[in-house]
C-alpha positions in Angstrom: -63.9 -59.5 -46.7 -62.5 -59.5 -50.1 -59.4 -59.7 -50.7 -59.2 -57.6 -54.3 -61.9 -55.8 -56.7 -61.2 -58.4 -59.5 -62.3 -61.0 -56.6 -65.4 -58.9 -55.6 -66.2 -59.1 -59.4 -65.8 -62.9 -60.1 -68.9 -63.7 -58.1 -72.3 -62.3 -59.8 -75.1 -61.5 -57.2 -78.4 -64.3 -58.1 -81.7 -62.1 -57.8 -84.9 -63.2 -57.6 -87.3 -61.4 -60.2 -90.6 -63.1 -59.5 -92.9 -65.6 -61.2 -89.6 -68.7 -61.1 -87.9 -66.2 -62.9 -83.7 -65.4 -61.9 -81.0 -63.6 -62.7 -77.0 -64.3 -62.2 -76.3 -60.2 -62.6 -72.3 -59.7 -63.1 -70.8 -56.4 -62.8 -67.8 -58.0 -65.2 -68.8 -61.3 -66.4 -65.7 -62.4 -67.9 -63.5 -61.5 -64.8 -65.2 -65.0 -63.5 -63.5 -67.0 -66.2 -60.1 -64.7 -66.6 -59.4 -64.3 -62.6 -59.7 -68.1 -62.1 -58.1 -69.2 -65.4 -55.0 -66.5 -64.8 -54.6 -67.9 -61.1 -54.4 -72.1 -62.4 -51.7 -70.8 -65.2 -49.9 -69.1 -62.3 -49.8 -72.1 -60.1 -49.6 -74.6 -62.9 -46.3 -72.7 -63.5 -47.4 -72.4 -67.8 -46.8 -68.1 -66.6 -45.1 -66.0 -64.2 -45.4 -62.6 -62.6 -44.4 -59.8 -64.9 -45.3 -61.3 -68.4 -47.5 -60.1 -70.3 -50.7 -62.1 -71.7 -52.5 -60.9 -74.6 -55.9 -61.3 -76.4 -58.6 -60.6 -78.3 -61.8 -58.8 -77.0 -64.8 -56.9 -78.1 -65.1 -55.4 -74.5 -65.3 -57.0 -71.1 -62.6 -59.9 -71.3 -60.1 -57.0 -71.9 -61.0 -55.4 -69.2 -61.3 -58.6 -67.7 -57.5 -59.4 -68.1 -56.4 -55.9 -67.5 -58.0 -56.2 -63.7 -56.8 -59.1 -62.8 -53.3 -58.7 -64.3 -53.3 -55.9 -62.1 -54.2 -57.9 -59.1 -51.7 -60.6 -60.1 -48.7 -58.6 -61.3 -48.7 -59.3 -64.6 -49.3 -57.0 -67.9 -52.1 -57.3 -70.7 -52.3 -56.3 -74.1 -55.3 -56.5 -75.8 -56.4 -56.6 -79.6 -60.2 -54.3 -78.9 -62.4 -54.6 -81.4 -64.3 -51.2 -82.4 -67.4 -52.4 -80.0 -64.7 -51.1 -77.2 -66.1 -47.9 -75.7 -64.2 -44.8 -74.1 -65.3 -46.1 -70.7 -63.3 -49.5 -71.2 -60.6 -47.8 -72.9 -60.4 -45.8 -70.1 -59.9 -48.5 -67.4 -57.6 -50.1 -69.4 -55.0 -47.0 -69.6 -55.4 -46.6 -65.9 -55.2 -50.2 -64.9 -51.8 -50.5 -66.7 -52.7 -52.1 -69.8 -52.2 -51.1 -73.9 -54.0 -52.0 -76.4 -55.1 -51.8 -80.3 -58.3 -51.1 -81.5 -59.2 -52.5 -84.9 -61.0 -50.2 -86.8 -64.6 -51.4 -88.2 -64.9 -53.9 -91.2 -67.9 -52.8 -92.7 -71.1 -54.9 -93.2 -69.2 -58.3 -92.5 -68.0 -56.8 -89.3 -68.6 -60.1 -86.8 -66.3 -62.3 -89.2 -63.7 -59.8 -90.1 -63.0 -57.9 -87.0 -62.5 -61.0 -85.1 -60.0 -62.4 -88.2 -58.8 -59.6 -88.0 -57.9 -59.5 -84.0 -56.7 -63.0 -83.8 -54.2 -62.0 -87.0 -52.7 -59.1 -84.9 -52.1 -61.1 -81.8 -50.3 -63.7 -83.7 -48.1 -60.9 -85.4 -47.5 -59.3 -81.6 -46.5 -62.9 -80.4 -43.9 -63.2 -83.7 -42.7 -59.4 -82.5 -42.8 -60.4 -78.4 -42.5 -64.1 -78.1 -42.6 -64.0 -74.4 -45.9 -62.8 -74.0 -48.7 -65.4 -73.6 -51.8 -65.8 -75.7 -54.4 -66.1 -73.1 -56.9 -67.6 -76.0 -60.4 -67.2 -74.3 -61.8 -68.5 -77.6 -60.7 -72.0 -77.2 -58.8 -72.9 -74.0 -61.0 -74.4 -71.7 -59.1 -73.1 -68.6 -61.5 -70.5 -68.9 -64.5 -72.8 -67.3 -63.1 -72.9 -64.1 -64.3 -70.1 -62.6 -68.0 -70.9 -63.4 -67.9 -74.0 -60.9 -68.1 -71.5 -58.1 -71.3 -70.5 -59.7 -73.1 -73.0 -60.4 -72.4 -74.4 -56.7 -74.5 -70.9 -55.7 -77.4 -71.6 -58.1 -77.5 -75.3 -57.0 -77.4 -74.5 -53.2 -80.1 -71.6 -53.4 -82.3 -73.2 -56.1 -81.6 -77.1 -55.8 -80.3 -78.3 -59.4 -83.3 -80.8 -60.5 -85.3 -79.2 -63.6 -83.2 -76.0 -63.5 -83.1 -73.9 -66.6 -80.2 -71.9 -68.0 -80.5 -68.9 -69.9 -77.6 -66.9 -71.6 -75.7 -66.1 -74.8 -73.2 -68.4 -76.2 -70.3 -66.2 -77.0 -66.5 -68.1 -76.8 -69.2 -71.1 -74.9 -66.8 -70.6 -71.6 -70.1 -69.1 -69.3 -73.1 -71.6 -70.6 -71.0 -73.9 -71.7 -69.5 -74.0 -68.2 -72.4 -73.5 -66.6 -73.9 -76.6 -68.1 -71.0 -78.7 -67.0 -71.1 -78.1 -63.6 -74.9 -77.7 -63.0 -75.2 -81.3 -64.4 -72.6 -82.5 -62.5 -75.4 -82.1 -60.1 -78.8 -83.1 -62.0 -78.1 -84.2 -65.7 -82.0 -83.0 -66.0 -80.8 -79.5 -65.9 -81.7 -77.7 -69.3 -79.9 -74.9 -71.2 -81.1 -72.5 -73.8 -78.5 -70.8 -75.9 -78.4 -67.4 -77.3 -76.9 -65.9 -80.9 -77.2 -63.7 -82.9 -77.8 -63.5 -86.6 -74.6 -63.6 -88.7 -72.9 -65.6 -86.2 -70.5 -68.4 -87.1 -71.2 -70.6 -84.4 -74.6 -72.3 -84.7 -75.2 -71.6 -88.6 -76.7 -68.1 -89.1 -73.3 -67.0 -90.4 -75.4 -66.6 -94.0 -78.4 -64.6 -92.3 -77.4 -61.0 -93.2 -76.8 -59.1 -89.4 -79.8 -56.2 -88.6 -76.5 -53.3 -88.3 -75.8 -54.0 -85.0 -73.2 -56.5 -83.6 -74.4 -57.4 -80.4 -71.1 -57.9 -78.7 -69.8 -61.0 -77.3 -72.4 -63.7 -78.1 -71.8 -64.5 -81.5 -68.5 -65.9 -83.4 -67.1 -64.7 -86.8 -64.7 -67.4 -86.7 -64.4 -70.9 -84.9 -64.2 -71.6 -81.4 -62.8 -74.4 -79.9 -64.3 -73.7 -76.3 -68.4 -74.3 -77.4 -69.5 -77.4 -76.3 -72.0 -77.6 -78.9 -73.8 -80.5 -76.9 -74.4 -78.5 -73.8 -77.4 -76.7 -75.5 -81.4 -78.6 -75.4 -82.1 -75.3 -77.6 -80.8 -71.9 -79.5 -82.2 -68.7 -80.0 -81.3 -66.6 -83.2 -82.5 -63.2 -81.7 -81.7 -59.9 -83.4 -80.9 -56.2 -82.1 -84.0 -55.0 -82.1 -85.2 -58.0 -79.6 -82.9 -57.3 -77.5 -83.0 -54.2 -77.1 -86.6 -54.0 -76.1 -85.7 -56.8 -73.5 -83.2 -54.6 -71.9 -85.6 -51.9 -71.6 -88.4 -54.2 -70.6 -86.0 -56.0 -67.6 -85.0 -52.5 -66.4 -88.7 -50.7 -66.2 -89.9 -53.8 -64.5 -87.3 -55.2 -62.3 -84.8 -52.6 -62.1 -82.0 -54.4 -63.4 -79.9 -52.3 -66.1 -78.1 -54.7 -68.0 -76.5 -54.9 -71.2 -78.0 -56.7 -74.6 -77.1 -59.8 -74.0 -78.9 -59.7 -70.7 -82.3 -58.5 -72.8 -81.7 -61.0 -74.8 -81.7 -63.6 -72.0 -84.7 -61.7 -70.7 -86.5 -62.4 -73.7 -85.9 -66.0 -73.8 -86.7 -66.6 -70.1 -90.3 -64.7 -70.3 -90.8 -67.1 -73.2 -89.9 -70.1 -71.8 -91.8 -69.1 -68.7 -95.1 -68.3 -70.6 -95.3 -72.0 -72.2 -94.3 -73.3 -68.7 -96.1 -71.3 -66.4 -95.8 -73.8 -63.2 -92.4 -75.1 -64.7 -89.2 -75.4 -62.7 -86.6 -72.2 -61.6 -85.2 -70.3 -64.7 -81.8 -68.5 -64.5 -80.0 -66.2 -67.3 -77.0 -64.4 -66.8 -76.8 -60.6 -67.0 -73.1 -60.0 -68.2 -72.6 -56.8 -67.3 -74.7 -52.9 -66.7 -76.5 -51.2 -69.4 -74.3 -48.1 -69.7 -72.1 -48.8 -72.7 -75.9 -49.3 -74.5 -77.3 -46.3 -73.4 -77.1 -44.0 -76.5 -78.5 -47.2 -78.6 -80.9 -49.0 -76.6 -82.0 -46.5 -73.9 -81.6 -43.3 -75.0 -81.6 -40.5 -72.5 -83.9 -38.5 -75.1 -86.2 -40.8 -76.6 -89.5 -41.6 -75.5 -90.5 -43.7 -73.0 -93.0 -46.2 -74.8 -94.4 -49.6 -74.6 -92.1 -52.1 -75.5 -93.5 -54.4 -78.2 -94.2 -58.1 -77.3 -91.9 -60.5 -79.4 -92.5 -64.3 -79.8 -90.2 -66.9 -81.8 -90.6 -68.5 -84.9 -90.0 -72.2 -84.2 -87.5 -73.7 -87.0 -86.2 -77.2 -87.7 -83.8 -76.4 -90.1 -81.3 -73.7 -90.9 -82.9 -72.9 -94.0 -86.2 -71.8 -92.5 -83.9 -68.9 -90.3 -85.7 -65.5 -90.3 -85.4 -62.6 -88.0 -86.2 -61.0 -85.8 -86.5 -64.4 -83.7 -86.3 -67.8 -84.2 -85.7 -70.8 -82.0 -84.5 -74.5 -83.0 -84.5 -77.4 -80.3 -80.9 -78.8 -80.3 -81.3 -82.0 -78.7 -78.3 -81.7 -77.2 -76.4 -82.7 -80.7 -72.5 -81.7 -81.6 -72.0 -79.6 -85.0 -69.5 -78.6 -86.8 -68.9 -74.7 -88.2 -67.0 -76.4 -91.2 -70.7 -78.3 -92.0 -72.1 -76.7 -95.4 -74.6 -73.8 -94.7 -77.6 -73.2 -97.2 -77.6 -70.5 -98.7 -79.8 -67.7 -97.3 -83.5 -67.6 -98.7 -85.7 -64.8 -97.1 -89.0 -66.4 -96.1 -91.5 -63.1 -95.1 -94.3 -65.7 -94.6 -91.8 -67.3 -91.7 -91.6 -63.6 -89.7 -92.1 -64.4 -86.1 -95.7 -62.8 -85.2 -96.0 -59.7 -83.0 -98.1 -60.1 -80.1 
């Protein structure tokens, strides 16, 4: 028996979907890192009961915080960016929490909203300096609820030749991930997921498609990305994804959000060039329904998803939409490094199947 819903949460359910083909499905993804990191502050005595811990969010991880700081007795403000839906706001007023949402920023949205966040928590700690800055973009306390994780996929799927599937974001789930699978079997790969415009692994130049897809990319740095955990990266855009998330739920039944189509994408990929390869597992972050009037709308007509493949690239400079991929190697980079500038290459358009 569980002893709270924010413990229910932390632990995803790891379905089988067919053809070597699995999926780590989280109701809350981020209430993994947030419970576990919330419960080592506690014990390490760094907070107490009653304060109130604040951050930045674009949706989950403040709803994340808001859960367990109801479990734990503590309060939570959070800075919500405007990808923060009615349904999350409304958990948050119930669950005890307040927040701020930042309004939009326009085309540079990713970069600036973020800024823009991590600004207003500094001024609320300058205004209430007993409140804690739970910083999910770059304190690693936040990977140590993934080891409980990996431990699952290791004991159901053995560790040897596993791949991991799964958006980037603040780096605390794949990142994580990575850590502790190949504490077991340094063989283990990992494929990493952003999206144009994204700070993090060099797209920042590559103008975004007019959708933000939340919570994989950066706008700014973060200190949590291990950017050696990753043998490869995937620059997908919106409309990728969003065929992914419609293909994974008319053929397995999962409704998950974009990152999860994303993931989707990448792991039928991966599987087609490898088709006797080892077990492939992405993570499915949370359920479709803050997507549903932009990705499956109740409306609109129920056709065939078209088949997307990468463009392979070996340099940023060669970055075009709506897909490309880039083996990593495993190497660490810096988002200081000087970017090209942005070319459009129509000859380099990944080819429809």
């Amino acid at each position: 028996m569980y002893k709270s819903f924010a413990e229910k949460l932390s632990e995803p359910d790891l379905i089988d979907l067919g053809n070597g083909i699995h999926v780590l499905r989280f109701e809350v993804m981020k209430v993994t890192s947030v419970r576990a990191a919330v419960v080592d502050l506690l014990e390490r005595g760094v907070i107490r009961p009653g304060q109130t811990l604040v951050d930045s969010s674009s949706g989950i991880y403040g709803h994340a915080l808001a859960l367990v700081c109801r479990e734990l007795g503590l309060k939570a403000h959070i800075f919500a960016s405007v990808a923060v839906d009615a349904a999350i706001r409304t958990q948050l007023k119930y669950l005890g929490a307040t927040y701020t949402q930042v309004p939009s920023s326009g085309d540079d949205g990713l970069q600036h909203d973020q800024e823009t966040r991590v600004r207003l928590v500094h001024a609320y700690l300058r205004e209430h300096p007993d409140a804690y800055w739970m910083q999910q973009y770059h304190d690693d306390v936040h990977y140590l609820g993934y080891e409980r994780v990996a431990h699952t996929v290791v004991k159901e799927l053995g560790s040897d030749g596993v791949t991991l599937v799964g958006g980037i974001g603040t780096g605390a789930s794949t990142g994580a991930m990575s850590r502790y699978l190949r504490a077991a079997s340094a063989g283990v790969r990992v494929a990493g997921i952003q999206p144009f415009g994204s700070r993090s692994f060099g797209s920042e130049a590559v103008p975004l498609d007019g959708f933000i897809i939340a919570g994989i990319g950066s706008g700014i740095r973060f200190d949590n990305i291990d950017y050696s955990a990753y043998d490869d990266i995937h620059w997908l855009d919106f409309s990728v994804s969003a065929a992914g998330c419609r293909h994974l739920l008319s053929t397995t039944g999962v409704f998950a959000g974009l990152s999860a189509g994303a993931s989707w994408q990448v792991s039928r990929h991966i599987r087609a060039a490898e088709p006797d390869g080892n077990p492939i597992v992405f993570l499915a972050a949370d359920p479709g329904h803050r997507y549903v009037e932009r990705v499956f709308p109740p409306d609109g007509p129920l056709t065939e998803d078209p088949a997307y493949s990468p463009h392979t690239i070996t340099d940023f400079s060669e970055m075009a939409g709506p897909w490309c991929t880039m083996r990593w190697g495993r190497r660490p980079y810096s988002v200081t490094d000087d970017l090209p500038p942005y070319t459009p290459a129509a000859a380099r358009q990944p080819a429809y199947a």
